[in-house]
MOPAC internal coordinates of N, CA, C and O (Angstrom, degrees):
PM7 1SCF
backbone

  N    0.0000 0     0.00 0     0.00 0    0    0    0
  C    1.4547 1     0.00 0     0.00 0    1    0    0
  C    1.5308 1   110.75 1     0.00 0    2    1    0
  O    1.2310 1   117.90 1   132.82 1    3    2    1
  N    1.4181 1   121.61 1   -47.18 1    3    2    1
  C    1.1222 1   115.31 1   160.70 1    5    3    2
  C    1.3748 1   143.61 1   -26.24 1    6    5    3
  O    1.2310 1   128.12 1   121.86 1    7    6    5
  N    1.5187 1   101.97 1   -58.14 1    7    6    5
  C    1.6513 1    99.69 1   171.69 1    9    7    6
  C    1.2468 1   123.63 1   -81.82 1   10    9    7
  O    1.2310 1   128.80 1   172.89 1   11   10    9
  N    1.3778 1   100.64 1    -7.11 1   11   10    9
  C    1.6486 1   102.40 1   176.23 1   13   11   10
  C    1.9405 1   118.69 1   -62.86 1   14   13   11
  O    1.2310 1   140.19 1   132.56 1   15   14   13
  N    1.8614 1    78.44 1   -47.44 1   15   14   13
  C    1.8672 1    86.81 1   166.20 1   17   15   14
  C    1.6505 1   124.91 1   -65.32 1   18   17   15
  O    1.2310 1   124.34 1   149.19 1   19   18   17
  N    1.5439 1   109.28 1   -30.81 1   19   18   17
  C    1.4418 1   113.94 1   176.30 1   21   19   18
  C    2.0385 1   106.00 1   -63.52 1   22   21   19
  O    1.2310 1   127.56 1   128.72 1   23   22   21
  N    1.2134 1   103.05 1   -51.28 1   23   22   21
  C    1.3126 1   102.52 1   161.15 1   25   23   22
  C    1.5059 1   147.43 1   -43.59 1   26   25   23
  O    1.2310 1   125.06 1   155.84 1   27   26   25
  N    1.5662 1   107.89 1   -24.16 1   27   26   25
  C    1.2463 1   128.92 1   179.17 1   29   27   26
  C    1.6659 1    92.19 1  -114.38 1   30   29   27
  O    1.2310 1   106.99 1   125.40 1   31   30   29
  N    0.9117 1   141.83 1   -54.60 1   31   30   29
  C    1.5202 1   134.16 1   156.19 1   33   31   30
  C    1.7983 1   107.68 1    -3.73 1   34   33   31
  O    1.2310 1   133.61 1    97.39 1   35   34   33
  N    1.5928 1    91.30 1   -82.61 1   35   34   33
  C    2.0118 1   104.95 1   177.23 1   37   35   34
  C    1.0844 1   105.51 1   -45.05 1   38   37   35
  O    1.2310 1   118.32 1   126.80 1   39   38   37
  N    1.8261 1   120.81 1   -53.20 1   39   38   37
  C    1.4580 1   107.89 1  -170.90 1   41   39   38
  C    1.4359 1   125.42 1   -83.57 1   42   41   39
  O    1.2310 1   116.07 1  -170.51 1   43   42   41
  N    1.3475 1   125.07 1     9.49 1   43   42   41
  C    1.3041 1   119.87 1   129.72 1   45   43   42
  C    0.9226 1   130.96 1   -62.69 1   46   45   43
  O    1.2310 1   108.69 1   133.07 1   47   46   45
  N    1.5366 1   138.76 1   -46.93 1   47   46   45
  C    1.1934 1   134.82 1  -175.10 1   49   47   46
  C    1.5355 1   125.95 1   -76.50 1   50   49   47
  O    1.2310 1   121.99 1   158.10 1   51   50   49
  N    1.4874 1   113.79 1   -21.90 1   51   50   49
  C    1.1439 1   132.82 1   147.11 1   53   51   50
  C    1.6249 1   127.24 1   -44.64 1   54   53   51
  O    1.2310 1   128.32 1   105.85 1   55   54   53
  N    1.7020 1   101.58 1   -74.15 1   55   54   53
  C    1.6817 1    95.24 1   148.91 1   57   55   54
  C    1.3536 1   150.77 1   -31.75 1   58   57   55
  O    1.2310 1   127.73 1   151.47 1   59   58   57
  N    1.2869 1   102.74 1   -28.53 1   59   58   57
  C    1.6693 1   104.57 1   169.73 1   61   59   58
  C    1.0989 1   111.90 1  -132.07 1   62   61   59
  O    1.2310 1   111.86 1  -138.11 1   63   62   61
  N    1.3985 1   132.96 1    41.89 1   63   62   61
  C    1.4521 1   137.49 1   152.90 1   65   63   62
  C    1.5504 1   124.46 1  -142.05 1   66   65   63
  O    1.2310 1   118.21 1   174.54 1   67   66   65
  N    1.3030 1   121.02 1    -5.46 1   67   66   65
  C    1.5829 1   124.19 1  -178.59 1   69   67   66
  C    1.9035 1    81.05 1  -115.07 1   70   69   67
  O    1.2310 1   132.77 1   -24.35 1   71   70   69
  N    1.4321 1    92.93 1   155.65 1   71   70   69
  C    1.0866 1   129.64 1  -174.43 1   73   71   70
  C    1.9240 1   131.44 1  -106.77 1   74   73   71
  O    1.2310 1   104.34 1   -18.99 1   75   74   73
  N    1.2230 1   146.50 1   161.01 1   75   74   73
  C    1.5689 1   109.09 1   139.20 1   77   75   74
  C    2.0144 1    67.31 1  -122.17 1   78   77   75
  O    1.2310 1   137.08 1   -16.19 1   79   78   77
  N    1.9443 1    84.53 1   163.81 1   79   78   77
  C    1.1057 1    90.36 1   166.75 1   81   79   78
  C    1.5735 1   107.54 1  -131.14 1   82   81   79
  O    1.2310 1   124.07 1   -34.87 1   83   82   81
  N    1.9455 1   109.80 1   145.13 1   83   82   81
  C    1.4627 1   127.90 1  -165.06 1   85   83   82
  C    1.5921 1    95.48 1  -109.68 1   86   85   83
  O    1.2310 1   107.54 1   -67.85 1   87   86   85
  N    0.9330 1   140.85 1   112.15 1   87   86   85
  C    1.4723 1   143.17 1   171.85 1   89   87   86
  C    1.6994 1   112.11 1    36.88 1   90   89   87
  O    1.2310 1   107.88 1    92.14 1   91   90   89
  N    1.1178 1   140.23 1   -87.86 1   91   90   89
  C    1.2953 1   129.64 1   148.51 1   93   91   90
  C    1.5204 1   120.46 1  -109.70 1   94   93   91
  O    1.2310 1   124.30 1  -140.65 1   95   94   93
  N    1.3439 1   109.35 1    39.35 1   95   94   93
  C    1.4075 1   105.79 1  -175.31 1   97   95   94
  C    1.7400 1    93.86 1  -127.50 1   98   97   95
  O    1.2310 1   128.29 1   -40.02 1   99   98   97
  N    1.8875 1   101.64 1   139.98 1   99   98   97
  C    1.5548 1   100.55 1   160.00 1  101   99   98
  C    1.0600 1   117.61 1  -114.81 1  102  101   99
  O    1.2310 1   106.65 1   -11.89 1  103  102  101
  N    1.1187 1   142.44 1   168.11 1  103  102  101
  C    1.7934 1   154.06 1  -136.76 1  105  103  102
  C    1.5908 1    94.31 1  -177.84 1  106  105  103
  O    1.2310 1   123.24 1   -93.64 1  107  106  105
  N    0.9982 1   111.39 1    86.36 1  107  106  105
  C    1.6387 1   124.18 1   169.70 1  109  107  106
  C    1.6717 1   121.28 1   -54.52 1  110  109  107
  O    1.2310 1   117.66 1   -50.98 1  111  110  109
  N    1.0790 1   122.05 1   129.02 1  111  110  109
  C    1.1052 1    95.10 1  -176.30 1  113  111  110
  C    1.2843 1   134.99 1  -115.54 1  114  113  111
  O    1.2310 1   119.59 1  -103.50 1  115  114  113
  N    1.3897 1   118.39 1    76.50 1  115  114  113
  C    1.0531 1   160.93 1   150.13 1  117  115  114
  C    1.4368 1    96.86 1   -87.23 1  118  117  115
  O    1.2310 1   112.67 1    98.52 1  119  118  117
  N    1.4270 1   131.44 1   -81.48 1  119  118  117
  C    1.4500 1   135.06 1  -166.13 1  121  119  118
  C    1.7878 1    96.20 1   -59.23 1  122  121  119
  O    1.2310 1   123.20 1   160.49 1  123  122  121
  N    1.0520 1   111.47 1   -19.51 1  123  122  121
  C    1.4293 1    92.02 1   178.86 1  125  123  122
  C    1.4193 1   119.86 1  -118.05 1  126  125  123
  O    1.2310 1   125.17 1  -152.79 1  127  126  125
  N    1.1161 1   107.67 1    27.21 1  127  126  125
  C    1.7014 1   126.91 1   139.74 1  129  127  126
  C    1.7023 1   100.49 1    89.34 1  130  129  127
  O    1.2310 1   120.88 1  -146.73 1  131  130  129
  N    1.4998 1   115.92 1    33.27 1  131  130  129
  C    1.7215 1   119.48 1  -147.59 1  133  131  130
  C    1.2093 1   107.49 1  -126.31 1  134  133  131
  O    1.2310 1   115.70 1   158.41 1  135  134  133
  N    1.7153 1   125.76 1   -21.59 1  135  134  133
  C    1.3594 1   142.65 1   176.33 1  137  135  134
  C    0.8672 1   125.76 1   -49.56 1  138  137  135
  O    1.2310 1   121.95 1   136.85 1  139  138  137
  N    1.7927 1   113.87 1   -43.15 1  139  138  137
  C    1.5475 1   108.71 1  -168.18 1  141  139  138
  C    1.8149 1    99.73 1   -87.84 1  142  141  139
  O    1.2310 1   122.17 1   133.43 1  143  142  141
  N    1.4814 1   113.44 1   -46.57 1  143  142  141
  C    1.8879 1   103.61 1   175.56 1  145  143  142
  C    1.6722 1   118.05 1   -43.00 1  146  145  143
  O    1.2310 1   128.26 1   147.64 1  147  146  145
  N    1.6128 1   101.70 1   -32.36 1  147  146  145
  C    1.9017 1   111.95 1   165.83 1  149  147  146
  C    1.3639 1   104.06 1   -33.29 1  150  149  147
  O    1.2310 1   130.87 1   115.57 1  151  150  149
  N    1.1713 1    96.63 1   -64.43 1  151  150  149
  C    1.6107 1   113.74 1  -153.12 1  153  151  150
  C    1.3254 1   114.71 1   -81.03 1  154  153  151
  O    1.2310 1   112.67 1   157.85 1  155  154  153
  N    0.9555 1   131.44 1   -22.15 1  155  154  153
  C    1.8928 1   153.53 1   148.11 1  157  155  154
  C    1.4447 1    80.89 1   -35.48 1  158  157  155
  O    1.2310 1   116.05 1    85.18 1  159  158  157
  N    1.4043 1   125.11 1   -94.82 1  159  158  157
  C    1.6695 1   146.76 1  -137.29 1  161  159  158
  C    1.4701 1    84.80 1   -72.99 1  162  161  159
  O    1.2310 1   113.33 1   112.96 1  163  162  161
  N    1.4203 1   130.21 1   -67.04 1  163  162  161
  C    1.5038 1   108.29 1  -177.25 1  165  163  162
  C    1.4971 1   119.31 1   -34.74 1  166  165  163
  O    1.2310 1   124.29 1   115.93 1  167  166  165
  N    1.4847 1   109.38 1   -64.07 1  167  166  165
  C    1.3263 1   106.17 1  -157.30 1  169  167  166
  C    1.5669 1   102.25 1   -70.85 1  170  169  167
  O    1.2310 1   110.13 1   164.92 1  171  170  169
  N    1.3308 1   136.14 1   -15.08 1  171  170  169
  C    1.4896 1   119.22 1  -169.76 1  173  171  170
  C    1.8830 1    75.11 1  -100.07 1  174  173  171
  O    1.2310 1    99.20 1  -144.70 1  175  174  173
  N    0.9426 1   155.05 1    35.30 1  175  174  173
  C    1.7135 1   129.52 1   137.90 1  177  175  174
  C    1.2168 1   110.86 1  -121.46 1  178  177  175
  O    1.2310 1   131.03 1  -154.83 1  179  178  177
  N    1.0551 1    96.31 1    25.17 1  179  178  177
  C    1.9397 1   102.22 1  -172.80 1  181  179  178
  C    1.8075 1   110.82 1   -60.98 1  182  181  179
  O    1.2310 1   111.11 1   160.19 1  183  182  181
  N    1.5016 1   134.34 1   -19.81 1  183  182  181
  C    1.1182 1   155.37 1  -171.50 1  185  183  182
  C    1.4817 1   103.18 1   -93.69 1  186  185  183
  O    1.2310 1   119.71 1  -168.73 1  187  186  185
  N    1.5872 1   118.16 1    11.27 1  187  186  185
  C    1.6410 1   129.89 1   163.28 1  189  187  186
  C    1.0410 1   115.93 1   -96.03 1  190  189  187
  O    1.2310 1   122.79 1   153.76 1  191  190  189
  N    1.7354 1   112.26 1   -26.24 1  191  190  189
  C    1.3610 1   110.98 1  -151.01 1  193  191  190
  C    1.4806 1   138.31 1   123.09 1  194  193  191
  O    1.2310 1   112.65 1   -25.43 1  195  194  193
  N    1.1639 1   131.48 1   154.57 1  195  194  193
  C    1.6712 1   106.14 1  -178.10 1  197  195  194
  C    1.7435 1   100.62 1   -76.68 1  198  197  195
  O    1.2310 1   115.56 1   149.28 1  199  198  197
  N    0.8932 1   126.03 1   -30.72 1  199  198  197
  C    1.6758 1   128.32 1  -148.98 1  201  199  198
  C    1.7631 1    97.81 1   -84.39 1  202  201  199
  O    1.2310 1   131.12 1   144.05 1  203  202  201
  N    1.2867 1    96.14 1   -35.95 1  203  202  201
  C    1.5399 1   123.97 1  -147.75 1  205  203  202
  C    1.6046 1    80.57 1   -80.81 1  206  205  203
  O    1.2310 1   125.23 1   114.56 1  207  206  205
  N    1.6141 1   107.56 1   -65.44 1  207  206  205
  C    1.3848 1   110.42 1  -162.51 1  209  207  206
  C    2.0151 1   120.85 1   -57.12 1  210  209  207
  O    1.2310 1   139.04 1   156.86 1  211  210  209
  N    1.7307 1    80.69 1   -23.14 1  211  210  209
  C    1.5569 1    89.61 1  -174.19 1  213  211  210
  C    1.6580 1   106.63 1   -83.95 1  214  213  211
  O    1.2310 1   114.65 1   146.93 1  215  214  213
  N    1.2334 1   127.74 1   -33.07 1  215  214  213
  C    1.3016 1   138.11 1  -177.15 1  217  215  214
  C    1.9965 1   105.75 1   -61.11 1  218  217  215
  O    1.2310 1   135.39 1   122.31 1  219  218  217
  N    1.0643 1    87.83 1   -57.69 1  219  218  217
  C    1.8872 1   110.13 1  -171.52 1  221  219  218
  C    2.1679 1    93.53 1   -53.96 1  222  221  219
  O    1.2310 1   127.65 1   136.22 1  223  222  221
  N    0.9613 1   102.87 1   -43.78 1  223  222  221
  C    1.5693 1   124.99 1  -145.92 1  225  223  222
  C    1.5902 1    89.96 1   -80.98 1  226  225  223
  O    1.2310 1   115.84 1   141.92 1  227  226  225
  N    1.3984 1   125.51 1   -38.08 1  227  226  225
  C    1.1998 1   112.32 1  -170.54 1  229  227  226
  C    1.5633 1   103.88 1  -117.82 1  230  229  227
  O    1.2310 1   122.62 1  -172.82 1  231  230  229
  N    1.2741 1   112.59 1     7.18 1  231  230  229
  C    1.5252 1    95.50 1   149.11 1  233  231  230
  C    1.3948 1   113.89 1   -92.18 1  234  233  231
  O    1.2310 1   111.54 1   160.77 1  235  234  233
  N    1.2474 1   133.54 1   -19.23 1  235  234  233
  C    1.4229 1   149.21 1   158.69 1  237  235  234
  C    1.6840 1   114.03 1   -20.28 1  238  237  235
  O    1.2310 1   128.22 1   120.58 1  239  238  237
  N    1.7763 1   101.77 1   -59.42 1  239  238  237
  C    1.0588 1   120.20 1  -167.61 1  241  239  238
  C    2.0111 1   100.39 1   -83.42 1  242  241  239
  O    1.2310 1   125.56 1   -45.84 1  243  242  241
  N    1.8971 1   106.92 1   134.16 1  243  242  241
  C    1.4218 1    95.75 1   167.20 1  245  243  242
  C    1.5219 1   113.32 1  -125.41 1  246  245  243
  O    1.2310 1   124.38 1   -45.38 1  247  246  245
  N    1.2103 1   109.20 1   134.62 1  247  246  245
  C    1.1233 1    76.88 1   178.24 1  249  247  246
  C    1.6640 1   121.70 1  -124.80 1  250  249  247
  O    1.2310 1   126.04 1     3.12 1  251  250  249
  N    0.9077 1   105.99 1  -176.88 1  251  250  249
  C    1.9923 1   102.92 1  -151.29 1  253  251  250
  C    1.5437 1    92.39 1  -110.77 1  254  253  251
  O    1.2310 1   125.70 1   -42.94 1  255  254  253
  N    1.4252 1   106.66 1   137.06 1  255  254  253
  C    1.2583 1   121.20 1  -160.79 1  257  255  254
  C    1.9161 1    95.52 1  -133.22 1  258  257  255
  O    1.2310 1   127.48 1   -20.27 1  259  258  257
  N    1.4628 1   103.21 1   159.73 1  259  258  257
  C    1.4606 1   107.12 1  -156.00 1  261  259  258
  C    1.3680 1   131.76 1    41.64 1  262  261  259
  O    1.2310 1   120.47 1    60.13 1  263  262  261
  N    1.2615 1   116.71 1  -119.87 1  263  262  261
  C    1.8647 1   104.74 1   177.55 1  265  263  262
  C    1.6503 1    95.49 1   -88.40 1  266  265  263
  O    1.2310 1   112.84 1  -177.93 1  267  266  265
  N    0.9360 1   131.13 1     2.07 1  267  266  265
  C    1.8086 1   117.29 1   167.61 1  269  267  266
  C    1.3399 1   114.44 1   107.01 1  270  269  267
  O    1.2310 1   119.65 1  -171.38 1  271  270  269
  N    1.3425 1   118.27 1     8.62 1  271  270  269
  C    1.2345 1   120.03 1  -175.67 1  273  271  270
  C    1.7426 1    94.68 1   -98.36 1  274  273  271
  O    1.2310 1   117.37 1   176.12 1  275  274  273
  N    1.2357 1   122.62 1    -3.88 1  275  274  273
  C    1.6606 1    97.08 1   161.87 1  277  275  274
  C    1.7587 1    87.66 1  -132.41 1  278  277  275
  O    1.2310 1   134.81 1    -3.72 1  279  278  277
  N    1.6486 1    88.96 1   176.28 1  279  278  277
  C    1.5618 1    84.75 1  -161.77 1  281  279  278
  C    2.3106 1    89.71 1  -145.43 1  282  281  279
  O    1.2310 1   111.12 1   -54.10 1  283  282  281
  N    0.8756 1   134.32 1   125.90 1  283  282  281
  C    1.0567 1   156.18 1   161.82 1  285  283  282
  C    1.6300 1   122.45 1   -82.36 1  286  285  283
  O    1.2310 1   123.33 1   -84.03 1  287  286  285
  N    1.8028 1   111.21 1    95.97 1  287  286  285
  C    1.4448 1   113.16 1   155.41 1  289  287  286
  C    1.6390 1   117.54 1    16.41 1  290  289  287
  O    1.2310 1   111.78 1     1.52 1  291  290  289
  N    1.0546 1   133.10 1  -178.48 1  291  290  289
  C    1.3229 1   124.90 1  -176.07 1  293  291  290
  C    2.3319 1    83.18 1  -134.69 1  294  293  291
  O    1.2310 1   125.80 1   129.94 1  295  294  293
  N    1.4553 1   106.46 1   -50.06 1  295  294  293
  C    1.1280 1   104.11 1   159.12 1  297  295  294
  C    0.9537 1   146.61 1   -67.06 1  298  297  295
  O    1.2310 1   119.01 1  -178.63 1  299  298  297
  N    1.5453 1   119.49 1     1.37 1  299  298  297
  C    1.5023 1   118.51 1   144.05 1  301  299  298
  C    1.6808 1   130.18 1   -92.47 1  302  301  299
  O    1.2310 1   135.01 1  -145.25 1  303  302  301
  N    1.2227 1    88.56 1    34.75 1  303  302  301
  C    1.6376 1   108.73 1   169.54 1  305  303  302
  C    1.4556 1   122.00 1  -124.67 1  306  305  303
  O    1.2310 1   129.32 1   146.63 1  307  306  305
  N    1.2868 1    99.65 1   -33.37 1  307  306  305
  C    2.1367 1   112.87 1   173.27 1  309  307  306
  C    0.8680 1    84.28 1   -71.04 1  310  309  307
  O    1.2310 1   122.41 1   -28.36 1  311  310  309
  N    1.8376 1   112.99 1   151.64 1  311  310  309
  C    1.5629 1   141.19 1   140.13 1  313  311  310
  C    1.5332 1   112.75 1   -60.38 1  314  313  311
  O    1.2310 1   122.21 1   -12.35 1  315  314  313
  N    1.4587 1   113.38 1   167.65 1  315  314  313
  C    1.3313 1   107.93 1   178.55 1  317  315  314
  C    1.7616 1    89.72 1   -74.97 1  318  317  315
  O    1.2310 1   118.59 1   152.00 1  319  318  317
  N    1.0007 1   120.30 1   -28.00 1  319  318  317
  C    2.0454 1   105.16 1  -169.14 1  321  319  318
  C    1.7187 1    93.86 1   -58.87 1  322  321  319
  O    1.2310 1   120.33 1   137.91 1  323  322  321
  N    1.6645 1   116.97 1   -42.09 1  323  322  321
  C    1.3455 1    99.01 1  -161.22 1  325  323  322
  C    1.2838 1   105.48 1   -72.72 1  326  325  323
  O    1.2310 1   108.97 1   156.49 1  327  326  325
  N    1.4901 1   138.26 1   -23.51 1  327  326  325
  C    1.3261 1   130.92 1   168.36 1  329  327  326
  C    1.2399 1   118.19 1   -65.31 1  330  329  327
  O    1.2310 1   113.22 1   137.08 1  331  330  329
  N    1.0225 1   130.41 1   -42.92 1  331  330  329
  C    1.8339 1   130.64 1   139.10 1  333  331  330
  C    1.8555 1   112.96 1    -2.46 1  334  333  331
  O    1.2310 1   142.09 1    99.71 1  335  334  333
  N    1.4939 1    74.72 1   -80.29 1  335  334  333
  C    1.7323 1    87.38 1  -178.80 1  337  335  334
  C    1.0957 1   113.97 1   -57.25 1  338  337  335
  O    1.2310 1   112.93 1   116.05 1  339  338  337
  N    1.1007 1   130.97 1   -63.95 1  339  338  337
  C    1.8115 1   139.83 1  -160.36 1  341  339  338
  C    1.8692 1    88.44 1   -56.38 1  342  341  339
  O    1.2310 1   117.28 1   131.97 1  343  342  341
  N    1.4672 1   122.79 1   -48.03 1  343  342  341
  C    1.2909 1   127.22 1   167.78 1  345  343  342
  C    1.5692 1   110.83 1   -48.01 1  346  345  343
  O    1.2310 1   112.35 1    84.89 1  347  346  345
  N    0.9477 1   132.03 1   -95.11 1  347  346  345
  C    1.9698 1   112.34 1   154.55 1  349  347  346
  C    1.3690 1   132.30 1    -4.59 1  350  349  347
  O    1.2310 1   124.19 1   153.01 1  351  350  349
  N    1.0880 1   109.57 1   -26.99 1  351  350  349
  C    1.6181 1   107.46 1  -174.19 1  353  351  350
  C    1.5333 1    94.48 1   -96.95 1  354  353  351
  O    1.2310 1   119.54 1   103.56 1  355  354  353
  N    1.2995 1   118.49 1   -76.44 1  355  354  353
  C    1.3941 1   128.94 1   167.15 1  357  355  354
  C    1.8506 1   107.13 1    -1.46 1  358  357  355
  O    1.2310 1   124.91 1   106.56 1  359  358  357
  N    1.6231 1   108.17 1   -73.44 1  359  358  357
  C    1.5803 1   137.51 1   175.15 1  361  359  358
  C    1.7705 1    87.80 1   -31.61 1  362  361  359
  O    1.2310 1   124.10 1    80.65 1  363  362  361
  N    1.4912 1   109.74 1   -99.35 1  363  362  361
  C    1.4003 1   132.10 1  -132.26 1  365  363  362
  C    2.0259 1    78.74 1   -54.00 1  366  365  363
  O    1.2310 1   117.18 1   150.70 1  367  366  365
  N    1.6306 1   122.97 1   -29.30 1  367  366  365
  C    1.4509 1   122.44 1  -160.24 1  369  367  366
  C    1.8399 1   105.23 1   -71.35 1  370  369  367
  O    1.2310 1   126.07 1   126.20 1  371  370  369
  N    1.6689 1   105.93 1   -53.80 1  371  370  369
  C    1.0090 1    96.23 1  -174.08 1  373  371  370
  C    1.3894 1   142.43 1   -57.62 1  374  373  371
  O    1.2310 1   126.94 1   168.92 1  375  374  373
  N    1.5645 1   104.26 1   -11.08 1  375  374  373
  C    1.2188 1   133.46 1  -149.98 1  377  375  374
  C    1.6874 1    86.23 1  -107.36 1  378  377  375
  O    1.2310 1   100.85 1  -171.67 1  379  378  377
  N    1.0489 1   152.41 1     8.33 1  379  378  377
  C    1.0348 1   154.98 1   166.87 1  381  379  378
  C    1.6361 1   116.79 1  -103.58 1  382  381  379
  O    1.2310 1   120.10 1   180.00 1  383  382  381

């Protein structure tokens, strides 16, 4: 039960602070349904590192674009700031 809450813990905080970004538009991802698999892949690479775990973690994630038959990196949608951040969150998390 524990990690289930540590898991939903990240994927709140994930949800309302990492981003992808679409030309000048962001789509958080929380609203785009992507937070909690984040937080799956963070916390099982967490023994990389924050940078490590966040880098590994979001190429991990793909995600499927139009009707789903192609599917796009999850890190070729973050900015380097949001890998920054998601790197911060990861930090201030593990350490808890």
């Amino acid at each position: 039960m524990e990690s289930n809450v540590r898991i939903s813990d990240l994927e709140n905080i994930i949800s309302e602070n990492v981003f992808i970004k679409i030309e000048k538009w962001n789509l958080y991802l929380g609203d785009a349904g992507l937070a909690r698999n984040l937080a799956i892949e963070c916390i099982s690479n967490k023994n990389q590192g924050p940078l490590e775990a966040a880098k590994i973690s979001l190429k991990a994630i793909n995600v499927k674009v139009g009707d789903g038959v192609n599917s796009i990196p999850l890190i070729n949608l973050i900015t380097h700031s949001q890998i920054l951040e998601l790197e911060e969150i990861l930090e201030s998390f593990f350490e808890n």
